[in-house]
PDB file of N, CA, C, O and CB in Angstrom:
ATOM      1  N   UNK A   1       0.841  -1.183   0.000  1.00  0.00           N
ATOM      2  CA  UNK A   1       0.000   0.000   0.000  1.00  0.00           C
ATOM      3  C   UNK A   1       0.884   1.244   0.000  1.00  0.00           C
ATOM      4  O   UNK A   1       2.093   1.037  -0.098  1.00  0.00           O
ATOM      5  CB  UNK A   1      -0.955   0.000   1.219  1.00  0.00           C
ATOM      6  N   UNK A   2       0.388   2.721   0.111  1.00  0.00           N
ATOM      7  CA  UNK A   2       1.204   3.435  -0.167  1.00  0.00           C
ATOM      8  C   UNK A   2       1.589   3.675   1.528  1.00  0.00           C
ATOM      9  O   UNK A   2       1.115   3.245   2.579  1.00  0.00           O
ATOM     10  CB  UNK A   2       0.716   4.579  -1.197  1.00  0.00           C
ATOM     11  N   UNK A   3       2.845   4.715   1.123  1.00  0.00           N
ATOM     12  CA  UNK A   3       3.767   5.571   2.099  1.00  0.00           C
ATOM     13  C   UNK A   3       2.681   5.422   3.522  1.00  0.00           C
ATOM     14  O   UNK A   3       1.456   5.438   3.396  1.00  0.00           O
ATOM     15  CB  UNK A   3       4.085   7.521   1.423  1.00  0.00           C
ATOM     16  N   UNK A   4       3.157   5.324   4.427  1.00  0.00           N
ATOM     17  CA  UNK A   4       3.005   5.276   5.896  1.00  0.00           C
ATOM     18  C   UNK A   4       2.241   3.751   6.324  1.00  0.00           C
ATOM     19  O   UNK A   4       2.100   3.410   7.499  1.00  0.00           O
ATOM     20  CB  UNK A   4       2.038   6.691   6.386  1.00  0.00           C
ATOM     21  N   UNK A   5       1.851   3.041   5.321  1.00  0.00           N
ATOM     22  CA  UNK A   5       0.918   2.019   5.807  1.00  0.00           C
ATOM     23  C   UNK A   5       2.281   0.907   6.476  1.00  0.00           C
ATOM     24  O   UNK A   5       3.434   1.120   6.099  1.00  0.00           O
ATOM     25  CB  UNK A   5      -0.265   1.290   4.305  1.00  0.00           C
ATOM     26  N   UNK A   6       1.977  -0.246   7.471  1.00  0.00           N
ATOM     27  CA  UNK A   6       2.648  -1.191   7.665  1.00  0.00           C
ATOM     28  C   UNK A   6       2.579  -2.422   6.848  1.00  0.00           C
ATOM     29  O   UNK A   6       1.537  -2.624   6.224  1.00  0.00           O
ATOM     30  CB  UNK A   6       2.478  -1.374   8.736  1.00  0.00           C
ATOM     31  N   UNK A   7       3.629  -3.338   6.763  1.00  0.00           N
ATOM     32  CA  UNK A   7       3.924  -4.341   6.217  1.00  0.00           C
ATOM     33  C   UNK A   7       2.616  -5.286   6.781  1.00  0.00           C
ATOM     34  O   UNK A   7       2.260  -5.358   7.957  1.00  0.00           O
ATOM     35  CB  UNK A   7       5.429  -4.719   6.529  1.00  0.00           C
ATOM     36  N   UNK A   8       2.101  -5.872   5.812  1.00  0.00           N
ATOM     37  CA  UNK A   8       0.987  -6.708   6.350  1.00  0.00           C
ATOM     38  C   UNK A   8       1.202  -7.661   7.439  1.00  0.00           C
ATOM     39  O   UNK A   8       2.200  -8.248   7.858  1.00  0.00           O
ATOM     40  CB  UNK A   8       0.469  -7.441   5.344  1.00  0.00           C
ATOM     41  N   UNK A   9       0.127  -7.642   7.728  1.00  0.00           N
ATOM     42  CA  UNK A   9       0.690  -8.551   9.458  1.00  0.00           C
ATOM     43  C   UNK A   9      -0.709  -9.758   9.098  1.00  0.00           C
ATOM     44  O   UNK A   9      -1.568  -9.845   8.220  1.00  0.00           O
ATOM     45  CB  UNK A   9       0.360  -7.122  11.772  1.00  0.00           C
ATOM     46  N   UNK A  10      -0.383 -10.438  10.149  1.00  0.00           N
ATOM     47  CA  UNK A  10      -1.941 -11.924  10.216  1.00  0.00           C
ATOM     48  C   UNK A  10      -2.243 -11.737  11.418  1.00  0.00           C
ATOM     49  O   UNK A  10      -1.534 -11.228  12.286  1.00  0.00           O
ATOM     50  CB  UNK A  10      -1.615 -13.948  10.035  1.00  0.00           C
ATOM     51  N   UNK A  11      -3.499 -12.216  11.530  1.00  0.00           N
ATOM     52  CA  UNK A  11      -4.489 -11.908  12.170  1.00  0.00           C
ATOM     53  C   UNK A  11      -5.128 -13.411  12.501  1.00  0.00           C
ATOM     54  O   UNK A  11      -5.812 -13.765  11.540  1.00  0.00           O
ATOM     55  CB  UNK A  11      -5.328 -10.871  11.374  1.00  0.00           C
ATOM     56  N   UNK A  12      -5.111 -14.428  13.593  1.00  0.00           N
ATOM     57  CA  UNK A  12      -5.937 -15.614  13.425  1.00  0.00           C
ATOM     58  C   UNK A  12      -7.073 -15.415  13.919  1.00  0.00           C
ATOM     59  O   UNK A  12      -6.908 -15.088  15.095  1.00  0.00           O
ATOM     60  CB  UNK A  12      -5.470 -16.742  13.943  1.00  0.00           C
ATOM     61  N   UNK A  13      -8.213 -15.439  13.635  1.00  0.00           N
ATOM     62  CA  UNK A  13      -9.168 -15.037  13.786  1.00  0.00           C
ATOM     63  C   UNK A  13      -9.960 -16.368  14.266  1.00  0.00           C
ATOM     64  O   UNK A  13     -10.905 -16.046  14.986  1.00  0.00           O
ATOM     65  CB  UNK A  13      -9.512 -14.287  12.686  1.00  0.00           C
ATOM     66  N   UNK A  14      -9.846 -17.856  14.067  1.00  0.00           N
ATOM     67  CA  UNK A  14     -10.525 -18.691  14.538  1.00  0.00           C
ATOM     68  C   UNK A  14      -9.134 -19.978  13.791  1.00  0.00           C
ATOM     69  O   UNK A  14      -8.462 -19.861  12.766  1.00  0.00           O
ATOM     70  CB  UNK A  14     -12.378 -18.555  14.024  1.00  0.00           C
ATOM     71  N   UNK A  15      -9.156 -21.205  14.925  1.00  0.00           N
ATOM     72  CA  UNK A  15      -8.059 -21.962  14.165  1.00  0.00           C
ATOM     73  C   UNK A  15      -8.113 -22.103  12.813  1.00  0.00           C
ATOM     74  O   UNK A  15      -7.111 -22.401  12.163  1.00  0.00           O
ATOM     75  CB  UNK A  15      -7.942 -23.203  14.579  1.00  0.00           C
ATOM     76  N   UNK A  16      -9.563 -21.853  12.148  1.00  0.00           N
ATOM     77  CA  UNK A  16      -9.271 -22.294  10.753  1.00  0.00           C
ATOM     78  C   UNK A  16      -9.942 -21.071   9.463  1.00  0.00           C
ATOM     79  O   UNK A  16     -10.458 -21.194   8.352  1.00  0.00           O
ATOM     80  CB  UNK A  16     -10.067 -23.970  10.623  1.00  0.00           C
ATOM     81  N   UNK A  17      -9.502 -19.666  10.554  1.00  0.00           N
ATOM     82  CA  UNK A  17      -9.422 -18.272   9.591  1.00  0.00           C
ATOM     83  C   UNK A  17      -8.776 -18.032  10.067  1.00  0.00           C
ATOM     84  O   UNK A  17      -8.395 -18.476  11.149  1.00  0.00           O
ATOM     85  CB  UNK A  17     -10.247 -17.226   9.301  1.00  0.00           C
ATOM     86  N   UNK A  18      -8.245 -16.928   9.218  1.00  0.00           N
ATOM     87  CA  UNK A  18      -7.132 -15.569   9.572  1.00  0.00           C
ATOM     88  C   UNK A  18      -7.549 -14.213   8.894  1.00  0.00           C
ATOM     89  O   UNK A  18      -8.363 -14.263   7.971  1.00  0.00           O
ATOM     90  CB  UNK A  18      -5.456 -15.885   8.931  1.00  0.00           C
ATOM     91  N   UNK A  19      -7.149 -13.273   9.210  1.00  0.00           N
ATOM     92  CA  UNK A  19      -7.056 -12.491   8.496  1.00  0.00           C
ATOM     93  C   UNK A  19      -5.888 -11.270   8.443  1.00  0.00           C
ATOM     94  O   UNK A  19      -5.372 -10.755   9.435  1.00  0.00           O
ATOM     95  CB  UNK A  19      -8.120 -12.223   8.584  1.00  0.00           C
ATOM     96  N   UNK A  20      -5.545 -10.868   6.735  1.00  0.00           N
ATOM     97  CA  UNK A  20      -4.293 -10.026   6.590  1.00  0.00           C
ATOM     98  C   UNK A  20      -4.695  -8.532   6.260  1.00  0.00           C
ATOM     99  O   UNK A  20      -5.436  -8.004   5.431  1.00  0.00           O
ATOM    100  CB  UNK A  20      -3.328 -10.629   5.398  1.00  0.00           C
ATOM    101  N   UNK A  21      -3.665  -7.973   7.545  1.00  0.00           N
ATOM    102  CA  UNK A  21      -3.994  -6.305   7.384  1.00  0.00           C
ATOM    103  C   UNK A  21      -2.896  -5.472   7.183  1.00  0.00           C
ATOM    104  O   UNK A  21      -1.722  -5.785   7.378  1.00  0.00           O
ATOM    105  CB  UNK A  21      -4.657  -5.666   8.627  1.00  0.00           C
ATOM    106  N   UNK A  22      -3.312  -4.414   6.791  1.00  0.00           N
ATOM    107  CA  UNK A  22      -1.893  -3.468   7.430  1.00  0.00           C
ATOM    108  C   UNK A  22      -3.224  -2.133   8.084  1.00  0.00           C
ATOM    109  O   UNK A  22      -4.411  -1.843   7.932  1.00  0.00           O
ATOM    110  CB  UNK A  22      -0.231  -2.617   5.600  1.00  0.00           C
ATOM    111  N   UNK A  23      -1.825  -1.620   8.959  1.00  0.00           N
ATOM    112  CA  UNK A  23      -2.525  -0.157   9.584  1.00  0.00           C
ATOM    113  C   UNK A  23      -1.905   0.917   9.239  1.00  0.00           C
ATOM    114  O   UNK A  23      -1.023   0.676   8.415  1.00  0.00           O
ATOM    115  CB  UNK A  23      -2.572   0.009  11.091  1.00  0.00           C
ATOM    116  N   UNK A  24      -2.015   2.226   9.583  1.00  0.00           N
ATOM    117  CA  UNK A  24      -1.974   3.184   9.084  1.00  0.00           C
ATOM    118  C   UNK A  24      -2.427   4.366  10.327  1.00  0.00           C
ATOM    119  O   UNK A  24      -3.552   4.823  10.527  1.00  0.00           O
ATOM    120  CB  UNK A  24      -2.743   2.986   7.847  1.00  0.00           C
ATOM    121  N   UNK A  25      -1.131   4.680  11.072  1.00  0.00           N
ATOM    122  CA  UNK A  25      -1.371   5.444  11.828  1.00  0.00           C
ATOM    123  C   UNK A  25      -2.042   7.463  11.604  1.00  0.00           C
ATOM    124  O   UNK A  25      -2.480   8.091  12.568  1.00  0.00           O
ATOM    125  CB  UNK A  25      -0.157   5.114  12.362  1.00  0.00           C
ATOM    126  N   UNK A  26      -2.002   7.703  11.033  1.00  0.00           N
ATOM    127  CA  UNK A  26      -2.492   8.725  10.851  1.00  0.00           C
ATOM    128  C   UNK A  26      -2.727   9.347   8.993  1.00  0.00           C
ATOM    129  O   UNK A  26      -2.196  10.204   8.286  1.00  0.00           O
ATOM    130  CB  UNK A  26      -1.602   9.475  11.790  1.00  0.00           C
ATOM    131  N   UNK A  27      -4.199   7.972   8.781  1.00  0.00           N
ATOM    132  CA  UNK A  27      -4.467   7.756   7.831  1.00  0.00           C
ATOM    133  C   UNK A  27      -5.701   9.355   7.463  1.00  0.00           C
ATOM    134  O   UNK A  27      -6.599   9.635   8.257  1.00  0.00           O
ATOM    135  CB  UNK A  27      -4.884   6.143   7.895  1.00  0.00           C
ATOM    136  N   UNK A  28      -5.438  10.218   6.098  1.00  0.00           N
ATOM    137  CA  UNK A  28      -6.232  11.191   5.807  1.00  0.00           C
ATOM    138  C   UNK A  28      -6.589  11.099   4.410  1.00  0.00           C
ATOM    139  O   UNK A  28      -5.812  11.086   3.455  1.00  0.00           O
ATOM    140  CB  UNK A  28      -5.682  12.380   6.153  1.00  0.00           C
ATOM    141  N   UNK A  29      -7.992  11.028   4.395  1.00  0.00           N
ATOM    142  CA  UNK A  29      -8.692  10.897   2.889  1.00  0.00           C
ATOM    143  C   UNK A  29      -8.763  11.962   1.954  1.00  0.00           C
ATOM    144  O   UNK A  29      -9.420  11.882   0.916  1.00  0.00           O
ATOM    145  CB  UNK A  29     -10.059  10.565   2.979  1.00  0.00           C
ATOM    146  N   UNK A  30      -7.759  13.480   2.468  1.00  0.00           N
ATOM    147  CA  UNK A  30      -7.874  14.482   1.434  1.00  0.00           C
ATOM    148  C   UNK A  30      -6.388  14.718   2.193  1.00  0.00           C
ATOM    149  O   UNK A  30      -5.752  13.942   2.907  1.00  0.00           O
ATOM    150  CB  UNK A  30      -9.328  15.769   1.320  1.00  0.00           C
ATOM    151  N   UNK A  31      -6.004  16.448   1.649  1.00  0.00           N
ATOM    152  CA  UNK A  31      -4.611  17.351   2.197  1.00  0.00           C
ATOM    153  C   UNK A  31      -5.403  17.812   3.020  1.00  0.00           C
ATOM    154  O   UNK A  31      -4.713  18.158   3.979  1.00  0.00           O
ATOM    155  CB  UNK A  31      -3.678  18.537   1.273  1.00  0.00           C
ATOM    156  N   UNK A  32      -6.765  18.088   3.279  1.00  0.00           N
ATOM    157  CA  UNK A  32      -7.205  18.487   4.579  1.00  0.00           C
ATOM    158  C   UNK A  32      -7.943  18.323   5.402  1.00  0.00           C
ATOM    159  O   UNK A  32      -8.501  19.237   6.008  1.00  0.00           O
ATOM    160  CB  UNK A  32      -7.372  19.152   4.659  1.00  0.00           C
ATOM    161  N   UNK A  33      -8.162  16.740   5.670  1.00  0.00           N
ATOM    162  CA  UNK A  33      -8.401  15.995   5.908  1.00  0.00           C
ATOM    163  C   UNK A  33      -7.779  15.795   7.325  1.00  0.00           C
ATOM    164  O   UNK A  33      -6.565  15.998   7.363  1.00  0.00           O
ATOM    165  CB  UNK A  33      -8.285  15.397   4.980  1.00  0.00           C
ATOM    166  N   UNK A  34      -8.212  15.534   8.176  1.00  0.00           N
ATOM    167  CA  UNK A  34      -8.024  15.237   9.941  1.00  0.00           C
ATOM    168  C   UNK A  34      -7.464  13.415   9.520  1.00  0.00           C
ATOM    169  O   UNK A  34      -8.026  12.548   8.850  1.00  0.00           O
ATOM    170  CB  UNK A  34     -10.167  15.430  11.273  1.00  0.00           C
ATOM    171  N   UNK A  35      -6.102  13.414  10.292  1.00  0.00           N
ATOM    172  CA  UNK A  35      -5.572  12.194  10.340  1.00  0.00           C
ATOM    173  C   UNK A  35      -6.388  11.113  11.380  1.00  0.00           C
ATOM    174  O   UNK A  35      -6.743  11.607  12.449  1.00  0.00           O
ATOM    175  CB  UNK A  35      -4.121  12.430  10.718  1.00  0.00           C
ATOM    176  N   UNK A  36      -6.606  10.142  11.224  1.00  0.00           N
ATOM    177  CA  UNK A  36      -6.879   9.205  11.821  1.00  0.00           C
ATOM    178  C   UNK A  36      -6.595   7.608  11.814  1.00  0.00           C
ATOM    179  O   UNK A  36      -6.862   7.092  10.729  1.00  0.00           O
ATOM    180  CB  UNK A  36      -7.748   9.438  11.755  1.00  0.00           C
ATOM    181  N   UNK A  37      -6.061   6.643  12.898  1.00  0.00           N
ATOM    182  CA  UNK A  37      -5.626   5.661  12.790  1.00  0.00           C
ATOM    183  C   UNK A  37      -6.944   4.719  11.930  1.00  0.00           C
ATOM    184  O   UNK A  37      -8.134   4.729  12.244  1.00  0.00           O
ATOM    185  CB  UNK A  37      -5.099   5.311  14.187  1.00  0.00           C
ATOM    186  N   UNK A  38      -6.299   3.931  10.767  1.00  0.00           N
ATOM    187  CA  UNK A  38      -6.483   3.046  10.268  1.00  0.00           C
ATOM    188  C   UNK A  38      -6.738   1.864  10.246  1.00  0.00           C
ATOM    189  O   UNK A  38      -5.518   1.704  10.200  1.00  0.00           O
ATOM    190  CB  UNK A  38      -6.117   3.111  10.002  1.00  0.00           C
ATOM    191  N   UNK A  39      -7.283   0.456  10.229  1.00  0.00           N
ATOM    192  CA  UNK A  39      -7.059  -0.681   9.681  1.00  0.00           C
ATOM    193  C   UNK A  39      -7.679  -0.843   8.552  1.00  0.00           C
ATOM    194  O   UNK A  39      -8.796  -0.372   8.335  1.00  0.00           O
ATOM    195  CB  UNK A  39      -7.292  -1.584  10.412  1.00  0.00           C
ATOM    196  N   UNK A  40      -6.613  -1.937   7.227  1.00  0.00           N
ATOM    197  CA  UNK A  40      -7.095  -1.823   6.309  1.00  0.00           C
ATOM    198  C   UNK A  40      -6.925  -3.573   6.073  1.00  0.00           C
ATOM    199  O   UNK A  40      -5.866  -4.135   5.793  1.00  0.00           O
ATOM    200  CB  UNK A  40      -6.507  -0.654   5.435  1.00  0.00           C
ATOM    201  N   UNK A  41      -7.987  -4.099   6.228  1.00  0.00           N
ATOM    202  CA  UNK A  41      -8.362  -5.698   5.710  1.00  0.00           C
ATOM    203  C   UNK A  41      -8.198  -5.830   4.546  1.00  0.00           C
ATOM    204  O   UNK A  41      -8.844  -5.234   3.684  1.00  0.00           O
ATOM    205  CB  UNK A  41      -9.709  -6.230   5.862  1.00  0.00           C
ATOM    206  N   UNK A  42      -6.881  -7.019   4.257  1.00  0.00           N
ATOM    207  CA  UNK A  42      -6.896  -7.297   2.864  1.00  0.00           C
ATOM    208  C   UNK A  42      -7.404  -8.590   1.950  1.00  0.00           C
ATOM    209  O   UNK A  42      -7.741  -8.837   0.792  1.00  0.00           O
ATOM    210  CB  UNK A  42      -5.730  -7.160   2.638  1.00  0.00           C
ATOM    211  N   UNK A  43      -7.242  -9.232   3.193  1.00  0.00           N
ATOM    212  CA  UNK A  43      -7.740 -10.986   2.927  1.00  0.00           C
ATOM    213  C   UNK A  43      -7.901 -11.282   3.620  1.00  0.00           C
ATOM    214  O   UNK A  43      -7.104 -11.146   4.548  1.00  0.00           O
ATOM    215  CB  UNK A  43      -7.182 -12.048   2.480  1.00  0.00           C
ATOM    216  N   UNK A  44      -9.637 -12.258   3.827  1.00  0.00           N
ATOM    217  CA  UNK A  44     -10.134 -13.237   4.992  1.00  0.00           C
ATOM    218  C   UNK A  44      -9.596 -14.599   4.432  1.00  0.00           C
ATOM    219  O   UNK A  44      -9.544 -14.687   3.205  1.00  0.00           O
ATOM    220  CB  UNK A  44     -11.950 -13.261   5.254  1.00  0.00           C
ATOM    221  N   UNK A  45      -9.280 -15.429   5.012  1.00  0.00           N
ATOM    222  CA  UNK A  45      -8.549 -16.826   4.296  1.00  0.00           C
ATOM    223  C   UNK A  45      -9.240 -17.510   5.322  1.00  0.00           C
ATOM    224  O   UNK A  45      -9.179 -17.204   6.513  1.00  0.00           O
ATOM    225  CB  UNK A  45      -6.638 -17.101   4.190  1.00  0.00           C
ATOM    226  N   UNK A  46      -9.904 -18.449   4.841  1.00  0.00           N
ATOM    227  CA  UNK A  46     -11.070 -19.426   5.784  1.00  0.00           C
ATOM    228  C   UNK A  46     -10.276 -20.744   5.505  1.00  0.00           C
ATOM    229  O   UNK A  46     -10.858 -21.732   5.954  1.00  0.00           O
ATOM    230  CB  UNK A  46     -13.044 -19.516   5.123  1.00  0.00           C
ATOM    231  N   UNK A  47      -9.186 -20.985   4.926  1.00  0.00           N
ATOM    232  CA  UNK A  47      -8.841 -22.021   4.481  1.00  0.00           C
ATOM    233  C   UNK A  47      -7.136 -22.176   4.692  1.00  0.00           C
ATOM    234  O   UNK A  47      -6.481 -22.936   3.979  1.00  0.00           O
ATOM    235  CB  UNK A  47      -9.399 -22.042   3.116  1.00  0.00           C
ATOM    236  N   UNK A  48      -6.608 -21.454   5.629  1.00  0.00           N
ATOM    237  CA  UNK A  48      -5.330 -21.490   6.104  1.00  0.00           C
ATOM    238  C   UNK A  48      -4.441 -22.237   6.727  1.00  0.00           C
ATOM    239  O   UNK A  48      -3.243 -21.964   6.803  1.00  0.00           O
ATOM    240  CB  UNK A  48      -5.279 -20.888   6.575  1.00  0.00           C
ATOM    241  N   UNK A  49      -5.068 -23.363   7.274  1.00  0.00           N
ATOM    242  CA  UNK A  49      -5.013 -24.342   7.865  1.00  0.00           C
ATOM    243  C   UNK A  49      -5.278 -25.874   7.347  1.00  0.00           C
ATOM    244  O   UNK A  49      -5.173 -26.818   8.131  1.00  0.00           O
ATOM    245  CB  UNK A  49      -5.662 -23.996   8.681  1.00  0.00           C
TER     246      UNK A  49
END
């Protein structure tokens, strides 16, 4: 993802889901736009296991 987001991380969500995110600490949807922390879900994987 772009500039400031983190390297995707996992998430186990039940032994046999997970899910992959990255966050984004002071994520803003314009230039003037109020920053706010992020999570951004990229994949539910029901089948990881």
């Amino acid at each position: 993802m772009d500039d400031g987001w983190s390297k995707t991380r996992h998430f186990e969500i039940t032994s046999k889901a997970r899910a992959d995110y990255q966050f984004h600490n002071a994520y803003k949807t314009s230039i003037e736009g109020d920053p706010h922390p992020v999570v951004a879900i990229l994949t539910l994987n029901f089948s990881s296991h």
